[in-house]
N, C-alpha and C positions, 0 to 999 in steps of 0.2 A: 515642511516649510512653505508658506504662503508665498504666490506669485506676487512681483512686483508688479503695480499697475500698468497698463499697458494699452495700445489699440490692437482691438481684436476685428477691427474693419478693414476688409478688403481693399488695396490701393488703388489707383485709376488704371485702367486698362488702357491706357493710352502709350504708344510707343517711349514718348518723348518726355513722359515722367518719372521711365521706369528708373533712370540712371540714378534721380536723385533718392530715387524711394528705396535703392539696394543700398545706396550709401549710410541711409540712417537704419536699414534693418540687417545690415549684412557686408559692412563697408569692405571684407576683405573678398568680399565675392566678385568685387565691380570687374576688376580684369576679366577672368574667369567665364564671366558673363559672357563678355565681350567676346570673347572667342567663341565660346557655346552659338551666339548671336549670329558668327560671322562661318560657322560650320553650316549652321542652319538653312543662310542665306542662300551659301553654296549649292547645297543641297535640291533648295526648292528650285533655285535658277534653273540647275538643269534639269534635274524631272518639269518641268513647266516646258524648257526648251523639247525636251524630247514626247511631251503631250503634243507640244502643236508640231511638233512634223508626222506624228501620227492621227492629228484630227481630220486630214482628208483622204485617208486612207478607208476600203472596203471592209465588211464585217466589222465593225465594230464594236466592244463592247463597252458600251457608256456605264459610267459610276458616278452614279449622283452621290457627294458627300461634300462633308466641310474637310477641304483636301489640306494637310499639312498645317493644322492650328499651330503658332505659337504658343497658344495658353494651355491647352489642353493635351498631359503625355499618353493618357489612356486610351481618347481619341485618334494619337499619331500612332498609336498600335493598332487600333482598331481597322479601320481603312486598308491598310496593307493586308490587316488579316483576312478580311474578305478577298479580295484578290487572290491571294496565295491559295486558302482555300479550296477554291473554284477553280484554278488551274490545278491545283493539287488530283481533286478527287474529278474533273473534267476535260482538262489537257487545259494547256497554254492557251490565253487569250488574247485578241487584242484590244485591251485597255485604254480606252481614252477617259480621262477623268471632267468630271464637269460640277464646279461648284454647286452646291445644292443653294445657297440663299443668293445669288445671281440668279437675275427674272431670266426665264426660257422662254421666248418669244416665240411669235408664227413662224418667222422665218430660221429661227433653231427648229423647230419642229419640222417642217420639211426639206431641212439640210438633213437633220438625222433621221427620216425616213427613209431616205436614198440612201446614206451610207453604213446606218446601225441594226446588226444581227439582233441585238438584246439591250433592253436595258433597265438597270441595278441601282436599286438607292438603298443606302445604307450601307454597315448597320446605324445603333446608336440611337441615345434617348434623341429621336425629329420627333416625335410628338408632344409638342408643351406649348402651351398659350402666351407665356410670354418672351418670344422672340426678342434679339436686338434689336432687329428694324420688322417694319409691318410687312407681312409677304400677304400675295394674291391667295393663300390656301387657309388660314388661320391657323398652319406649322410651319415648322420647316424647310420643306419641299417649297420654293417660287414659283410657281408653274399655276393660271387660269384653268379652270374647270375644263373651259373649249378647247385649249390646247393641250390637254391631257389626252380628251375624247380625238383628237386631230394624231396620232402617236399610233403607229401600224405595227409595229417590232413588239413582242414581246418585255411586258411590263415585270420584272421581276422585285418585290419590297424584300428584304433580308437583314432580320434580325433587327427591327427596329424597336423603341423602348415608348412606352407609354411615361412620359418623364414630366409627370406634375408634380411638383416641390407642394408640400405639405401649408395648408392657406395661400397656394397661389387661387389666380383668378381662374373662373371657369371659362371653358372656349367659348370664343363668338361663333356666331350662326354657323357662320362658310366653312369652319371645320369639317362639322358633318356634310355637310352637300359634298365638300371638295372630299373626305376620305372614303364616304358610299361610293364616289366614280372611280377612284383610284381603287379599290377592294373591288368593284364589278370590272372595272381594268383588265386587273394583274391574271397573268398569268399563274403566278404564286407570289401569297402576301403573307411572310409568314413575320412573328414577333417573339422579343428578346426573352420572355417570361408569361410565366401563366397570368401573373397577376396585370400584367399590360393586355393580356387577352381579354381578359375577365373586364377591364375599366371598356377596351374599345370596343365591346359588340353594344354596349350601353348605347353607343353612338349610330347603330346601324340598324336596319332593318333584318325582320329575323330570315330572307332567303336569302340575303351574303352573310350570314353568320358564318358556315361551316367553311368559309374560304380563309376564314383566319387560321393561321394553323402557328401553333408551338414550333421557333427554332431562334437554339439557345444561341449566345453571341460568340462569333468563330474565336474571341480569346478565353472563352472559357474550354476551350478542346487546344490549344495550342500546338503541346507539345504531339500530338499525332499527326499534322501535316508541317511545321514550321520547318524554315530547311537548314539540318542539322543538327537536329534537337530528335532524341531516338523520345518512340512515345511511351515508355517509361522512367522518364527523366523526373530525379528528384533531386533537392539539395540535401549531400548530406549533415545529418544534424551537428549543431551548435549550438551552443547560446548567442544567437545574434538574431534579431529581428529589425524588421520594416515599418515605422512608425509614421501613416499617412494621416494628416489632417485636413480639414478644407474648408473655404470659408467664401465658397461663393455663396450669394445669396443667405448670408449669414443667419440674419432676422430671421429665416423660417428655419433654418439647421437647428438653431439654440435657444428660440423665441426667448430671447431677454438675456438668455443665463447663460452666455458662454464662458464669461470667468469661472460660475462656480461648476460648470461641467467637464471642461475642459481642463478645471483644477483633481477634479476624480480622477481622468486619464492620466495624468501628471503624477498622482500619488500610487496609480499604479505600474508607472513606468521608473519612478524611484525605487518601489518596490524592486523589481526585477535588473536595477542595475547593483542592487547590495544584492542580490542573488546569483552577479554574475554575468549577465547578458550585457553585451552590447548592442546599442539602438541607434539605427539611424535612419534618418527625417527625412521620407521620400517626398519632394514637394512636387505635385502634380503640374501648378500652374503659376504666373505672377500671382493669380487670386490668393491662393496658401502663402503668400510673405508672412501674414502674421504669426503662420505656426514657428517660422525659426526665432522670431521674438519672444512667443511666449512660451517655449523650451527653454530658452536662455534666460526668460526670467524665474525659471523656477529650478533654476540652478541643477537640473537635472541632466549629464551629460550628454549629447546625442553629436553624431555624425551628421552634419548634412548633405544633403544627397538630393539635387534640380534635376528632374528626369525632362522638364517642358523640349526641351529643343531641343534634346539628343536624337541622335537617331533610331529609329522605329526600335532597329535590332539590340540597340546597345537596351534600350528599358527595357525589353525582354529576357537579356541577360542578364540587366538587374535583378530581377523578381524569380529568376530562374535558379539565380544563388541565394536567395533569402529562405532560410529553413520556414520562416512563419512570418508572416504579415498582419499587422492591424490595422485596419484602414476603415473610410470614413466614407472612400469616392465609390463608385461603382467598379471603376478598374483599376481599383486595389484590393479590389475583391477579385473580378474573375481574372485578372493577369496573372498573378499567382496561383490560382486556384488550377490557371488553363497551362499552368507549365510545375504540376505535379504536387505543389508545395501547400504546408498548413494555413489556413485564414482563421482569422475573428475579426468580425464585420462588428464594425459601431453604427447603429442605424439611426440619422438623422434624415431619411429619405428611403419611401417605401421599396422603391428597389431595389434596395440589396435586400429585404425581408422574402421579397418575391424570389431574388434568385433562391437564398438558402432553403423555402419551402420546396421548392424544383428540385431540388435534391437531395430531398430528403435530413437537411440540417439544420431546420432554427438555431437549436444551440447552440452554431456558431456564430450568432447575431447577438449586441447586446444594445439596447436602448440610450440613447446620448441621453433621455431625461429618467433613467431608472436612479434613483436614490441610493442603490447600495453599487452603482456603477465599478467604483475604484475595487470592491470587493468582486465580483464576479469579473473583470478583468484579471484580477492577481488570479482566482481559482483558475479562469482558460489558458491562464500562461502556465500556472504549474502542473495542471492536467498534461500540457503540451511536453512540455518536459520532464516528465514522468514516464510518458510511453510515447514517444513521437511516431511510430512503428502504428498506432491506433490511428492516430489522423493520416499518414499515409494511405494505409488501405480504405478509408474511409472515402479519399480523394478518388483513389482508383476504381472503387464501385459505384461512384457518384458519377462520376465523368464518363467513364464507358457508355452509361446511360444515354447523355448528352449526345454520346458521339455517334453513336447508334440513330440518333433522330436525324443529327446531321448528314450522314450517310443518306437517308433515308433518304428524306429532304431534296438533299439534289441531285439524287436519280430521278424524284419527280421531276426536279423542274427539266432534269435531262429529255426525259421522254414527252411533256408538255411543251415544252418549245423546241425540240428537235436540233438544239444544240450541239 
């Protein structure tokens, strides 16, 4: 059945439009929302309150990230997962957080001279040239070159992603100047994927090459430090799966053709609900509105399911009970992946290709502009369903891997900065 025409463009990201843009895609969500909204609010108020009574506190450990996105749920996994991490496999720390796209001045730098042990940025795609607003580095990270070199503590980068959207623009100058300082910096600069290794030493000279070093994103190992999640946790099988789509940046995801691609994904998810499965619509951000429209127009049943403002732990335990996941974002790929369970990555952006190379799994990558798409969808789902028990240990031989670097990893930086 052919979808009904529809907009497949992303809505305003503006607070103050969201009200009316739920009511014409999703009018019985508005309450819901609201609540979601006002959890959220909660939420951030007091971690924020309890940040600044520990920001003039000694030892500290700074975390440079974009803290608590509303848009982004894979992100609001991400950040804590670093944290946890680090005090997992290094003891308790003390945490103060510090937006990454808020400028770091002089005088932030020798405030946290004086009071900060270490300091942490990331993980997460910071490397891409087109930012929201313009920062001092050409990513990112807001922080002057000079007040970089000005920073006495221990520079730690962790897990960050080389995240250039497929025809975006190429970096202005200051990139490289501003990430040779930061990589001659760091105490350790390590990155989300081979393939973000491979794009950033293009940008450096060849004696800070060997400082870049492979370390994969702490939600792809989840379930081995997360607390309360034993690390052989799986979901057990069902016919029910996680259907992510995404539509930031649409134009370069679909370049033209997202009706007729995202009609392949459709024809393959009709498929497997006369098969039996039940599907539901994890929407990562506001940006994904239009994926619960254009499910609903192609009459194909799905559950939907807003991870953006839940809490870190609750979309962990989302993904934690989904037997299999399809997904389109990055971290619908490694969330599930880092809490035991099957993926098929749709790759509209080289980095999920990069992660599944890293692990030894192309195959479970399928191309958003492949031709016979809705057909090698149906074959990964009924493969999946045929021996679910194959992708399980497949997960577990993959990720030990992972987790063995991670280990690795931050015994270095344990003994390098004396942590």
């Amino acid at each position: 059945m052919a979808s009904r025409a529809i907009s497949l463009t992303a809505p305003s990201g503006k607070l103050r439009d969201r009200p009316l843009a739920r009511l014409r895609t999703q009018p019985d969500d508005l309450l819901p929302a609201m609540a979601r909204f006002a959890g959220y609010a909660f939420r951030r108020g007091s971690d924020e309150l309890a940040n600044r009574m520990r920001a003039g506190s000694d030892h500290q450990f700074l975390h440079y990230s974009v803290h608590d996105p509303r848009g982004n749920a894979g992100d609001t996994v991400l950040y804590r997962a670093v944290r946890e991490v680090f005090d997992h496999q290094l003891g308790p720390r003390n945490w103060v957080r510090r937006q990454l796209r808020k400028e770091t001045t002089a005088d932030d730098v020798e405030r946290y001279n004086k009071l900060a042990s270490a300091l942490v940025i990331g993980g997460g795609g910071l490397m891409m040239s087109e930012t929201s607003k313009p920062t001092a580095s050409g990513w990112q990270w807001n922080v002057t070159r000079e007040n970089v070199e000005r920073l006495t503590m221990p520079i730690i980068v962790y897990a960050i992603g080389y995240n250039q959207f497929r025809g975006s623009r190429s970096f202005a100058g200051e990139f490289d100047r501003h990430i040779e300082t930061v990589v001659a910096k760091s105490a350790f600069f390590g990155v989300r994927n081979r393939g973000s290794q491979q794009r950033l030493l293009e940008h450096l000279p060849a004696e800070l090459r060997e400082k870049v070093v492979f370390q994969p994103c702490p939600t792809t190992v989840l379930r081995r430090f997360h607390a309360g999640m034993q690390p052989d946790h799986r979901a057990p099988f069902r016919k029910e799966l996680a259907l992510n789509l995404a539509f930031d940046r649409a134009d370069k995801r679909y370049g033209g053709q997202a009706e007729q691609r995202l009609g392949k994904v459709a024809n393959a998810m009709r498929w497997a609900v006369q098969q039996g499965w039940k599907i539901k619509l994890a929407v990562h951000g506001f940006d994904d509105d239009p994926a619960v429209a254009f499910m609903r127009s192609t009459d194909v049943p799905v559950e939907v399911v807003r991870l953006n403002l839940l809490d870190w732990r609750e979309i962990v335990g989302f993904y934690a009970n989904m037997p299999l996941t399809i997904g389109m974002r990055g971290h619908a790929q490694m969330i599930p992946f880092g809490v035991g369970n099957a993926i098929i990555s749709l790759i509209s952006h080289d980095k999920l290709g990069f992660f599944l190379e890293d692990i030894g799994h192309p195959e479970w990558g399928i191309e958003m502009d492949d031709v016979a798409l809705d057909d090698r969808l149906i074959a990964a789902i009924k493969a999946h369903d045929d021996d679910p028990e194959v992708a399980h240990a497949n997960v577990d031989i993959a990720q030990q891997g992972l987790w063995d670097t991670t280990v690795r990893n931050l015994d270095e930086i344990r003994v390098k900065t004396s942590i």
